[in-house]
C-alpha positions in Angstrom: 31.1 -7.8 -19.6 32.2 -10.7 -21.8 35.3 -11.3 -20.3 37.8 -9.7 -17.7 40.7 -8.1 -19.0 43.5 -5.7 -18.3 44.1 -3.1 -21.4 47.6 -2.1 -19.7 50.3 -4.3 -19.5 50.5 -5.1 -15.9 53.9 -5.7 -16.8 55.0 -2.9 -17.6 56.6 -0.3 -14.7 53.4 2.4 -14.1 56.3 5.2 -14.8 56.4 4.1 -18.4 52.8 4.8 -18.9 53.3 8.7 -19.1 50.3 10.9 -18.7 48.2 13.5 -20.3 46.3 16.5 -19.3 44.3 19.1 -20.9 43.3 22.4 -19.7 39.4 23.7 -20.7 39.5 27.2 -21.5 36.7 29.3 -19.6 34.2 29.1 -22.6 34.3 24.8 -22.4 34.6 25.2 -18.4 30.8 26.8 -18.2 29.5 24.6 -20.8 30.5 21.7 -18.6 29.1 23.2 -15.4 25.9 24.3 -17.5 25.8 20.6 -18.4 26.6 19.2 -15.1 23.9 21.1 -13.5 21.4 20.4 -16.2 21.3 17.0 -15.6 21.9 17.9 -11.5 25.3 15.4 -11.9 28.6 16.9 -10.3 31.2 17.9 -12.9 33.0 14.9 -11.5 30.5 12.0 -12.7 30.7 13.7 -16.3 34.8 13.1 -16.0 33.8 9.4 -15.0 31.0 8.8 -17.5 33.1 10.2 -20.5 36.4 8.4 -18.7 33.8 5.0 -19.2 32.7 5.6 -22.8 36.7 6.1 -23.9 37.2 2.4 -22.2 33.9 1.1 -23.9 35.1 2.4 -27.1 38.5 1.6 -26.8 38.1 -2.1 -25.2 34.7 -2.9 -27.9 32.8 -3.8 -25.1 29.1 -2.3 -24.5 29.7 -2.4 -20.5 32.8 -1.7 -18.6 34.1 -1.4 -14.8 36.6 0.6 -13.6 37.7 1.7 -10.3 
């Protein structure tokens, strides 16, 4: 990482940030389980690893932390 940042304004009240959620239809659903056991990764680290390459993307940094 070439230099620690904050992409949210830490200013800003977390209420204001509003939210957004998706629901996979049964078709996606098994293709991510098919995936996730595949690879024998839990559905969960997919979430996380996809979760990572949005930040990567989104920050233009090759390696990111998040927790």
């Amino acid at each position: 990482m070439q230099k620690p940042g904050v992409i949210l304004n830490p200013n800003k009240p977390i209420e204001d940030l509003g939210s957004v959620s998706h629901v996979f239809d049964l078709d996606a659903t098994k293709n991510i389980e098919s995936c996730a056991q595949a690879t024998e990764v839990t559905v969960n680290s997919l979430v996380q690893l996809s979760f990572a390459n949005v930040l990567s993307r989104y920050s233009g940094e090759s390696k990111v932390i998040y927790g």
